[in-house]
Structure formats: structure tokens, C-alpha cells
N, CA, C and O atoms as a GROMACS GRO file, in nm:
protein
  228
    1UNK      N    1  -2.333   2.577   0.141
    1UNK     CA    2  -2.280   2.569   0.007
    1UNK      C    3  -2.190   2.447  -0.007
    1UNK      O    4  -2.208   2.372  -0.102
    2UNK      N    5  -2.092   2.423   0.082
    2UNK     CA    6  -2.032   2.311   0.050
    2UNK      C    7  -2.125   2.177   0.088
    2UNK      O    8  -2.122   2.088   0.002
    3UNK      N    9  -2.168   2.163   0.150
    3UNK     CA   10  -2.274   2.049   0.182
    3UNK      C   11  -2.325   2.041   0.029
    3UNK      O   12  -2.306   1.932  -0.026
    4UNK      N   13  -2.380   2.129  -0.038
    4UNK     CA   14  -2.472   2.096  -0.182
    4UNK      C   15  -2.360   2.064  -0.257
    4UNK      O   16  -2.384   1.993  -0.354
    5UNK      N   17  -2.239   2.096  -0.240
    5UNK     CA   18  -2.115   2.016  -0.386
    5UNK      C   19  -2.122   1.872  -0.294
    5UNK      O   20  -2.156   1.764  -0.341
    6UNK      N   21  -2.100   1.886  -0.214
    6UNK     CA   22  -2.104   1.744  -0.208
    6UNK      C   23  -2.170   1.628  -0.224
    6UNK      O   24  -2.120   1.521  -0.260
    7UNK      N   25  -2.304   1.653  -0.191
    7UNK     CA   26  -2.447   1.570  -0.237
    7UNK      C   27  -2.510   1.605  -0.370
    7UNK      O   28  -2.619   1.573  -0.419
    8UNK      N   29  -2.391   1.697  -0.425
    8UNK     CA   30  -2.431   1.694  -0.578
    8UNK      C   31  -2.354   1.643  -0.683
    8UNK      O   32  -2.373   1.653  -0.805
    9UNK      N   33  -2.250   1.578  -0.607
    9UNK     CA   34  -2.164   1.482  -0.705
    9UNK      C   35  -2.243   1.352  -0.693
    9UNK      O   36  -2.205   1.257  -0.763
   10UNK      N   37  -2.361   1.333  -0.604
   10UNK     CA   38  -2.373   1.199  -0.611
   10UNK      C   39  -2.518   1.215  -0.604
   10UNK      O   40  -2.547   1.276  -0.500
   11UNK      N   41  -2.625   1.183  -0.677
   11UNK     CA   42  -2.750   1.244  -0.684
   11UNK      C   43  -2.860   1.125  -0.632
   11UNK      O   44  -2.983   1.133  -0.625
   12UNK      N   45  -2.790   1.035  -0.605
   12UNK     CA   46  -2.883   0.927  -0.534
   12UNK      C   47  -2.815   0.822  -0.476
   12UNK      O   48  -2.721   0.756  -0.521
   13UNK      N   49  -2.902   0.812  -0.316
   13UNK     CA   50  -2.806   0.762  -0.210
   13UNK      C   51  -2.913   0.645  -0.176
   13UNK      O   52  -3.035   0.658  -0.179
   14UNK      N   53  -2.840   0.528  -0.145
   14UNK     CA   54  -2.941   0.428  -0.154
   14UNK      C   55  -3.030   0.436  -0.020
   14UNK      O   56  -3.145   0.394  -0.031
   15UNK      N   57  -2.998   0.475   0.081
   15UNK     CA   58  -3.116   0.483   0.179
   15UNK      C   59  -3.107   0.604   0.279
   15UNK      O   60  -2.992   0.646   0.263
   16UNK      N   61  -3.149   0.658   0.344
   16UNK     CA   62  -3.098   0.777   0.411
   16UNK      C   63  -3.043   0.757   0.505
   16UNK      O   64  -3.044   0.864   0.567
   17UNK      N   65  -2.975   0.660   0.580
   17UNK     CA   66  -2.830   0.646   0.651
   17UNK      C   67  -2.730   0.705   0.565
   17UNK      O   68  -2.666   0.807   0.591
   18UNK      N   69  -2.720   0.638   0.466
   18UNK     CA   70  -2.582   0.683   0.360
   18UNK      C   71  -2.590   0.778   0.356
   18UNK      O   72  -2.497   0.832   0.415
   19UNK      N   73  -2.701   0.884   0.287
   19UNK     CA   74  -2.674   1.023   0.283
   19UNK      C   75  -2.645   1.100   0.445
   19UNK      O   76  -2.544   1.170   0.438
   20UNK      N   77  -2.701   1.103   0.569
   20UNK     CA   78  -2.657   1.173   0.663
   20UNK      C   79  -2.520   1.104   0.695
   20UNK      O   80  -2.435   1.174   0.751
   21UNK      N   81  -2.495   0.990   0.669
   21UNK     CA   82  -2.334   0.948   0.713
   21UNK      C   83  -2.263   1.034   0.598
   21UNK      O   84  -2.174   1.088   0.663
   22UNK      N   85  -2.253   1.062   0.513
   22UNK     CA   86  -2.199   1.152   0.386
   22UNK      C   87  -2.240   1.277   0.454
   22UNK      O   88  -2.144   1.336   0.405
   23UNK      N   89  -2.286   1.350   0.508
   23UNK     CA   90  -2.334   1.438   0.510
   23UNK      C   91  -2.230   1.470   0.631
   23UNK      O   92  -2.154   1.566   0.618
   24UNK      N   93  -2.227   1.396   0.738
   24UNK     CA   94  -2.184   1.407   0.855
   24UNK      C   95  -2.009   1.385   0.836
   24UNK      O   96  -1.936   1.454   0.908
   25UNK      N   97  -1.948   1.287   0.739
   25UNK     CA   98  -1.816   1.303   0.769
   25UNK      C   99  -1.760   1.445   0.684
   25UNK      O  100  -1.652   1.501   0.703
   26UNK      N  101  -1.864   1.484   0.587
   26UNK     CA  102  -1.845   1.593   0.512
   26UNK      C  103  -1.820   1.707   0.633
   26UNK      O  104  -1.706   1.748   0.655
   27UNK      N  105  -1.930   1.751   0.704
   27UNK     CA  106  -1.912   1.825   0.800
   27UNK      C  107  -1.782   1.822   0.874
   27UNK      O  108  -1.716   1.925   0.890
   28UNK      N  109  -1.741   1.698   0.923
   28UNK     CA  110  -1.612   1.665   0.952
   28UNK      C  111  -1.502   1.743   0.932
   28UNK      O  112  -1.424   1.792   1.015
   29UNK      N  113  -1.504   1.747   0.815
   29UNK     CA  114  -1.394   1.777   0.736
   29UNK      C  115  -1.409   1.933   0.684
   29UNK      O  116  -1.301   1.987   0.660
   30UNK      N  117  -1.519   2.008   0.664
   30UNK     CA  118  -1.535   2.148   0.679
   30UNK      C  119  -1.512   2.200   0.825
   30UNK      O  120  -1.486   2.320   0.839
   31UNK      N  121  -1.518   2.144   0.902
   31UNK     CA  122  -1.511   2.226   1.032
   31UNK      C  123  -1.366   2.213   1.078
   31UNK      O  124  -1.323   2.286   1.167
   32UNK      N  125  -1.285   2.116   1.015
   32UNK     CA  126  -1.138   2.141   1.012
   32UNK      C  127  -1.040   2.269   0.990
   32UNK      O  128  -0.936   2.308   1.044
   33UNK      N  129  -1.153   2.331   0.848
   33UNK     CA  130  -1.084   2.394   0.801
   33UNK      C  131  -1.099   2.571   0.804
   33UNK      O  132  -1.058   2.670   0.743
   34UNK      N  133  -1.187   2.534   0.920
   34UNK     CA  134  -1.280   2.662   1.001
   34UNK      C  135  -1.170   2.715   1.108
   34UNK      O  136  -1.152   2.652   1.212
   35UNK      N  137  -1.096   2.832   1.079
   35UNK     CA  138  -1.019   2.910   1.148
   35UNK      C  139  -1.083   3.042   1.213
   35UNK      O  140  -1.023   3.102   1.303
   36UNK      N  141  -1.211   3.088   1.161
   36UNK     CA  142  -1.232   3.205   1.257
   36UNK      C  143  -1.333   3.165   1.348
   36UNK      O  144  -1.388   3.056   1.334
   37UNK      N  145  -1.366   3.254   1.452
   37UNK     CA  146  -1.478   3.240   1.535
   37UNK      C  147  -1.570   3.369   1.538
   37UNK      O  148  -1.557   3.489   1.517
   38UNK      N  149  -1.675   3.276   1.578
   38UNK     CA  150  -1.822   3.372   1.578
   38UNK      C  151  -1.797   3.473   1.665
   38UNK      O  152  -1.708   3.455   1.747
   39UNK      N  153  -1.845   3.555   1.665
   39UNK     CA  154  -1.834   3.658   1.784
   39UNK      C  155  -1.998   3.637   1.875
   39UNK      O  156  -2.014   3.697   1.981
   40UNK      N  157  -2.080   3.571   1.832
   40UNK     CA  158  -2.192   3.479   1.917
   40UNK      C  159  -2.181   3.361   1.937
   40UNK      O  160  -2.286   3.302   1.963
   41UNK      N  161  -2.053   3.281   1.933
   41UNK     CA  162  -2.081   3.186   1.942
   41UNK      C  163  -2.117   3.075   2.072
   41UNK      O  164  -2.148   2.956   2.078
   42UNK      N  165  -2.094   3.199   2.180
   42UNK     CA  166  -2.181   3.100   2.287
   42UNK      C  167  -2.326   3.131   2.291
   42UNK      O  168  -2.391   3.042   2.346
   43UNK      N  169  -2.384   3.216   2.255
   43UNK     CA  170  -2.548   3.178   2.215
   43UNK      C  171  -2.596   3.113   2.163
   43UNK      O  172  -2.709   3.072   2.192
   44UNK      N  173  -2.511   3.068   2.040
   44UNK     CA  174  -2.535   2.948   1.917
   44UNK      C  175  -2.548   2.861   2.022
   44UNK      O  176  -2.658   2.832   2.069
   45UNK      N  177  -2.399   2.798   2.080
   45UNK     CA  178  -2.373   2.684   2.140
   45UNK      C  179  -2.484   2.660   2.246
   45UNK      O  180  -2.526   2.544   2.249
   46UNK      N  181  -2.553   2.766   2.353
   46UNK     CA  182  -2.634   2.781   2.434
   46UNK      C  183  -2.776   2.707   2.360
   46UNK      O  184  -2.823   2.606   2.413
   47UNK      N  185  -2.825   2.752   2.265
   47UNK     CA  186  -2.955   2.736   2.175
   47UNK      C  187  -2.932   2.612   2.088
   47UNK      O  188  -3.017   2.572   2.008
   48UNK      N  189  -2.792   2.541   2.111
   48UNK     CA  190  -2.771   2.388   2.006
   48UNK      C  191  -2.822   2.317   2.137
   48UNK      O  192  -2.935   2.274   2.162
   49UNK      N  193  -2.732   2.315   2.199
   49UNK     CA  194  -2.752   2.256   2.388
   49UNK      C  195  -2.894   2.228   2.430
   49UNK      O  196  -2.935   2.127   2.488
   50UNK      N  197  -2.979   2.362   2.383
   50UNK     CA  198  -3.125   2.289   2.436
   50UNK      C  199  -3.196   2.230   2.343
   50UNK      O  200  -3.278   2.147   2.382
   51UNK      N  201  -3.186   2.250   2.226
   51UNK     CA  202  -3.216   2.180   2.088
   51UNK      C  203  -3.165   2.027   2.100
   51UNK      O  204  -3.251   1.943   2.128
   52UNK      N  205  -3.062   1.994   2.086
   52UNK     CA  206  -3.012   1.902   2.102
   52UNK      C  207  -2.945   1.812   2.232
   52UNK      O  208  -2.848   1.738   2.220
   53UNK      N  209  -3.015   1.833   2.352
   53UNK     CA  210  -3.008   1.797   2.498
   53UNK      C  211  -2.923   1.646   2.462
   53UNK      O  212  -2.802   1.627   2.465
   54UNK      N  213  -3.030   1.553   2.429
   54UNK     CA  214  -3.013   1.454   2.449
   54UNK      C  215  -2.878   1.395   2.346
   54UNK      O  216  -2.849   1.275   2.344
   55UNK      N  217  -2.821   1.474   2.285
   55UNK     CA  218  -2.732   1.408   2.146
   55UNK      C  219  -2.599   1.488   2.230
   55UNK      O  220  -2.484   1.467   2.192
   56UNK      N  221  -2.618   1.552   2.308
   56UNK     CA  222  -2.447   1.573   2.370
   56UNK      C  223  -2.428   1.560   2.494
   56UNK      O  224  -2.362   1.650   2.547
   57UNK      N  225  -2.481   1.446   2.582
   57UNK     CA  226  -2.479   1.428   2.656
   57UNK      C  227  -2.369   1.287   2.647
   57UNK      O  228  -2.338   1.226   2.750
   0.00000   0.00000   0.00000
């Protein structure tokens, strides 16, 4: 939900760098403001890890 206010104040992004860089400092800044925790959240983290091997290394 907040991801769509944000790419909906601006309805055209000149190439798709701009939009995932918008997209990504947005995230930024929601996960700041993220005070509780999952009660799965090491399965998530387990199943991002093999999804995404090579991007957190």
C-alpha cells in the first residue's frame, strides 16, 4: 500500500532505473518505521537468502 502512494504521485518515470531507485529509497524509509516483528521471520529471511543468493552476499 504505501509503495502505490508513492508511484502514484508520479505516474511516469522516465526509464526504469528511476522508478526501482524511487521504489527502493521508498522502502528505505518504510522499514524505518517498522517497529514490530514477524513471528516467522526467520523463514522469510531463510526463503529471501535462497531467492536472492547472489544480492546479499
Amino acid at each position: 500500500r504505501q509503495l502505490r502512494k508513492v508511484t502514484k504521485a508520479k505516474s511516469v518515470f522516465p526509464t526504469d532505473d528511476s522508478l526501482l531507485k524511487m521504489l527502493y529509497l521508498a522502502m528505505i524509509d518504510i522499514t524505518k518505521k517498522w517497529t514490530g516483528r514477524r513471528k516467522d521471520w526467520g523463514q522469510i529471511h531463510s526463503q529471501l537468502e535462497i531467492f536472492f543468493a547472489d544480492r546479499l552476499d
